[in-house]
Each structure stands twice: as C-alpha cells, then as structure tokens.
C-alpha positions as CSV (number, residue, x, y, z in Angstrom):
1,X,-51.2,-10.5,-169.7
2,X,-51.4,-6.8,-168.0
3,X,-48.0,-6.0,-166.6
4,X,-47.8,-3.0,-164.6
5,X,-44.7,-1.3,-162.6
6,X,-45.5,0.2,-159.0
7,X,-44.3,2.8,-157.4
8,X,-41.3,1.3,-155.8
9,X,-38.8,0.4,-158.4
10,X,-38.8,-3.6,-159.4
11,X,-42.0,-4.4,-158.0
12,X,-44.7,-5.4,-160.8
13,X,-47.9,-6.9,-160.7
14,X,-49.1,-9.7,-163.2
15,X,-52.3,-9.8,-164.6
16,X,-53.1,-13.2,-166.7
17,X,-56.2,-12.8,-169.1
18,X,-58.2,-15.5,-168.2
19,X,-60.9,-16.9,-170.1
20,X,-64.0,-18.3,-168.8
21,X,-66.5,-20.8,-170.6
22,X,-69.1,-22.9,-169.0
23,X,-66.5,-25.3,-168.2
24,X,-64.3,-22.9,-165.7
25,X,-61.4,-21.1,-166.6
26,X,-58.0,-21.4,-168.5
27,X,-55.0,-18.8,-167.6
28,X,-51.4,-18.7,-168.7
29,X,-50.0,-18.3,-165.2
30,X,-46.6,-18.0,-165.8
31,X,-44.7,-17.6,-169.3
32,X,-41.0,-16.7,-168.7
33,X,-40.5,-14.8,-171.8
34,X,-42.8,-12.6,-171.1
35,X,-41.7,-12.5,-167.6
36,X,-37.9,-11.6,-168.0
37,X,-39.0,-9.2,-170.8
38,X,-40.8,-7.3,-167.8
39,X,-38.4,-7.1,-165.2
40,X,-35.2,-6.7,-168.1
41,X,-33.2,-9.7,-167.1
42,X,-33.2,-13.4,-167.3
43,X,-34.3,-15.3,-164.3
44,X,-34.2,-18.5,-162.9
45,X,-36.8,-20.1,-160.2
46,X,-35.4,-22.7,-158.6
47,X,-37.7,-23.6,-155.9
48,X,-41.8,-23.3,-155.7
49,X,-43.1,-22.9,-152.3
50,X,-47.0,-23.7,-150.8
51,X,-47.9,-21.9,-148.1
52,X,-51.6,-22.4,-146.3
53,X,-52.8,-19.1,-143.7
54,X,-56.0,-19.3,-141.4
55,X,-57.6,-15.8,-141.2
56,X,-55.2,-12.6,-139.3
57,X,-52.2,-14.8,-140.1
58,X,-49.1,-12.4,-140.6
59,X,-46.5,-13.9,-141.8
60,X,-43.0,-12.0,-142.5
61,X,-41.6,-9.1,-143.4
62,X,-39.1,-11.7,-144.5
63,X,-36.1,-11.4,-146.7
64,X,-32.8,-13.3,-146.8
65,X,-29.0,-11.9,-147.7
66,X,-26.6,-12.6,-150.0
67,X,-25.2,-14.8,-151.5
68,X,-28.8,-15.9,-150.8
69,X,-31.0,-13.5,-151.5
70,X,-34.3,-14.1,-153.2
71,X,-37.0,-13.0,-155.7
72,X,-40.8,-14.3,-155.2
73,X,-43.4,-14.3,-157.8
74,X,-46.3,-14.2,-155.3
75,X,-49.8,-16.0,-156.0
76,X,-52.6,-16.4,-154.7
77,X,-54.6,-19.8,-155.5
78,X,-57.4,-19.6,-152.5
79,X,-58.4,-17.0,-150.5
80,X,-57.2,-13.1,-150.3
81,X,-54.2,-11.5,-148.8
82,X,-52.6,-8.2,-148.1
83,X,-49.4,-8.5,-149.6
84,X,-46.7,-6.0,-148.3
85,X,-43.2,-5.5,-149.9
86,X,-40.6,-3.0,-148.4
87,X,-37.8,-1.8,-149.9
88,X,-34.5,-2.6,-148.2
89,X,-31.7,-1.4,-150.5
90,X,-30.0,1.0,-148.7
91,X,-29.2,3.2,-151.9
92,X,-32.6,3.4,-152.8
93,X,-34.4,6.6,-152.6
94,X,-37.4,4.9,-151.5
95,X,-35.5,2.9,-149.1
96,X,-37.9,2.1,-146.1
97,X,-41.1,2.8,-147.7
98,X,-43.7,-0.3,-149.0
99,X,-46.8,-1.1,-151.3
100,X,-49.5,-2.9,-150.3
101,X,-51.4,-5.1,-153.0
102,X,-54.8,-7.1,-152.7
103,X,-54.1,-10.4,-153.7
104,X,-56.6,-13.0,-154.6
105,X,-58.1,-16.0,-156.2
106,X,-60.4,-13.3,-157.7
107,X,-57.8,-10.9,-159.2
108,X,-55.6,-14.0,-159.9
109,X,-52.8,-11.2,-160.0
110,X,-49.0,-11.9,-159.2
111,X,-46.5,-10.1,-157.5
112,X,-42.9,-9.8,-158.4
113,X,-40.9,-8.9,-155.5
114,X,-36.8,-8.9,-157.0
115,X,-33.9,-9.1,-154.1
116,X,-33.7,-6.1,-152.2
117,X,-36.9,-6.2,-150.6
118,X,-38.6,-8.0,-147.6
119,X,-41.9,-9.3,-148.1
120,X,-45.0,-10.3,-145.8
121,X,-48.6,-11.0,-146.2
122,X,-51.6,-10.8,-143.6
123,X,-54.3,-13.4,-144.6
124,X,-57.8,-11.6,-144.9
125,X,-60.3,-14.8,-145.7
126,X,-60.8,-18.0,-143.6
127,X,-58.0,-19.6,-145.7
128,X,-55.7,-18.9,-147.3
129,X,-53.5,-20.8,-150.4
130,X,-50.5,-19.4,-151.7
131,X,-48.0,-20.0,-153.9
132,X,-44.3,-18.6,-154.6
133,X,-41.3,-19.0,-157.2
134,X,-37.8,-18.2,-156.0
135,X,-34.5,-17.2,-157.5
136,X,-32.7,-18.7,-154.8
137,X,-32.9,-21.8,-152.3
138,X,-34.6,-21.4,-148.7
139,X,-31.1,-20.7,-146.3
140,X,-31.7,-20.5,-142.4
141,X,-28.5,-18.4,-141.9
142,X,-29.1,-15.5,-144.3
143,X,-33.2,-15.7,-143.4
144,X,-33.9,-12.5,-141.6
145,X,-37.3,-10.3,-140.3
146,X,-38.6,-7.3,-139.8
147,X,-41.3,-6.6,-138.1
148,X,-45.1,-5.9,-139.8
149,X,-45.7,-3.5,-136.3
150,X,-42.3,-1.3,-136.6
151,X,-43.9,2.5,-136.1
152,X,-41.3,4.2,-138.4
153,X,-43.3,1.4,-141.6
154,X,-46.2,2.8,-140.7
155,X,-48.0,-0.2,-142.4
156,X,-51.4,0.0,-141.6
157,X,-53.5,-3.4,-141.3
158,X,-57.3,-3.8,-141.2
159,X,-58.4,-4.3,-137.2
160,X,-61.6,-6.6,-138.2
161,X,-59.7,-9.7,-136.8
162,X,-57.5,-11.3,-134.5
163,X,-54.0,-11.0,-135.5
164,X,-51.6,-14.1,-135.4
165,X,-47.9,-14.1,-135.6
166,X,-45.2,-16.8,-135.4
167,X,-43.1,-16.4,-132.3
168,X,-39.9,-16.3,-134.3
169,X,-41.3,-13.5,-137.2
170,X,-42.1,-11.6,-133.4
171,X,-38.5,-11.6,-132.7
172,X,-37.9,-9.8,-136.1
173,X,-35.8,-6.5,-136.0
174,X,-37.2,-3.4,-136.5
175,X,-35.7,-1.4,-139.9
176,X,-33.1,0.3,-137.8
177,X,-31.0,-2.6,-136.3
178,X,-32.2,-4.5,-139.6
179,X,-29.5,-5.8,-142.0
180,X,-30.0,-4.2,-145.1
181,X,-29.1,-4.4,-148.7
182,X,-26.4,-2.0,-149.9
C-alpha cells in the first residue's frame, strides 16, 4: 500500500496495490496496522457509512464537535468524486485552507480526514458509491456545515453540470461565524 501525507497536516491518501488476473481484482482495503502506523496513533472505527450521489451532488463541508468529533476514511466503490477537506483547527497555520483529491473506483485511493477538519465531496459521474469509517458515532447536535460556495475557501468546482445541494448543507455557515476547533 502507497501512503502518502498532503499538504495539510493529518490528511493522507491510501493507495492499496491491487492485483488483477483474468478473474477481476483482489485489494487489501483496509489493514489497521498499517493504518495507525501512518497517521501515529491507534484508532478505532466505530461506524461504516454508505452514501449513494447522482451527478453535481454536493454534499457537506460537514464536520461535527466534540465530544463528537470524527475521523473518515473516505472511499470510493462506484463512480468518481471531488473530495474536499478544510482544515478547521483554529491553531493550525493552515487553518482555513483545503485539498482537493480525485477519488475513484479507478484510483481505488482512500482518504484519511482526522478530527479537525470538515469534509465534502461533489459527485462528478452519473453515480456515485461511497463508503466511510468513523472514529465516532453520527450526533445531530454537534453536526455542523460550512458552506462548499464561501468566497474567502475559494474552492473551485468544475461548471460542466448542474449543481445540487441539500437544503439544510445550504443553510451551512460560512468559515467566519463557523464553530471551529481550538
């Protein structure tokens, strides 16, 4: 597996080495050895979650507070995404700023997005499938949003489709009247 750090400390992306035969394909996607030795500390998932996106679905920038904050190990099983992560830890010095990753049935990479950061995806094919570990359980009264269109994120989005977003991610804050991680 190819495990490499981005540029906004904590975020890495997973690479499984798959192998292909005239079968298909077998890939390790998980192995939590080999997971906590790449982000330094034990973790624990303790929920999986499925999600299913038609094409120019946006869906976050969500993130919830402690005591019930989350990581995500972000996958992709059909389709492609945009996947956006922004760092929210106040005392970061990259507090505010994001990555973008191409995720993908194709690429088959992973995301690792630890507490401290929201996190958001725009669908870019017809469908599509993901699937997400988390470190903590899904809590409607520390959930919170910020919003994919806040100028000062200057996240840009490809404009080859319509764009679809839930009413409530719409009524997501933008990053300053957002509640933030120390």
């Amino acid at each position: 597996m190819k495990i490499t750090p981005l540029s906004l400390a904590g975020l890495i992306i997973f690479e499984p080495s798959v192998f292909h035969d005239d079968r298909g394909f077998f890939f390790e996607s998980y192995r939590q050895d080999l997971f906590d030795q790449a982000v330094q500390k034990n973790i624990r998932f303790v929920q999986d979650n499925h999600s299913l996106s038609k094409k120019g679905v946006i869906r976050g920038l969500h993130y919830q507070l402690p005591p019930m904050a989350q990581g995500k190990l972000i996958r992709v099983v059909k389709g492609e995404i945009l996947d956006v992560a922004l760092d929210l830890r106040k005392s970061s010095p990259t507090f505010g700023r994001h990555i973008k990753e191409i995720l993908n049935e194709v690429n088959k990479k992973m995301l690792w997005i630890p507490e401290g950061f929201a996190h958001g995806f725009l669908s870019l094919s017809n469908e599509a499938e993901i699937l997400y570990k988390t470190t903590n359980f899904y809590s409607t009264d520390h959930e919170r949003c910020v919003r994919f269109d806040d100028p000062s994120l200057k996240i840009d989005l490809p404009n080859e489709s319509k764009k679809i977003i839930s009413s409530k991610d719409l009524m997501g804050s933008m990053l300053s009247n957002a509640e933030v991680f120390p």
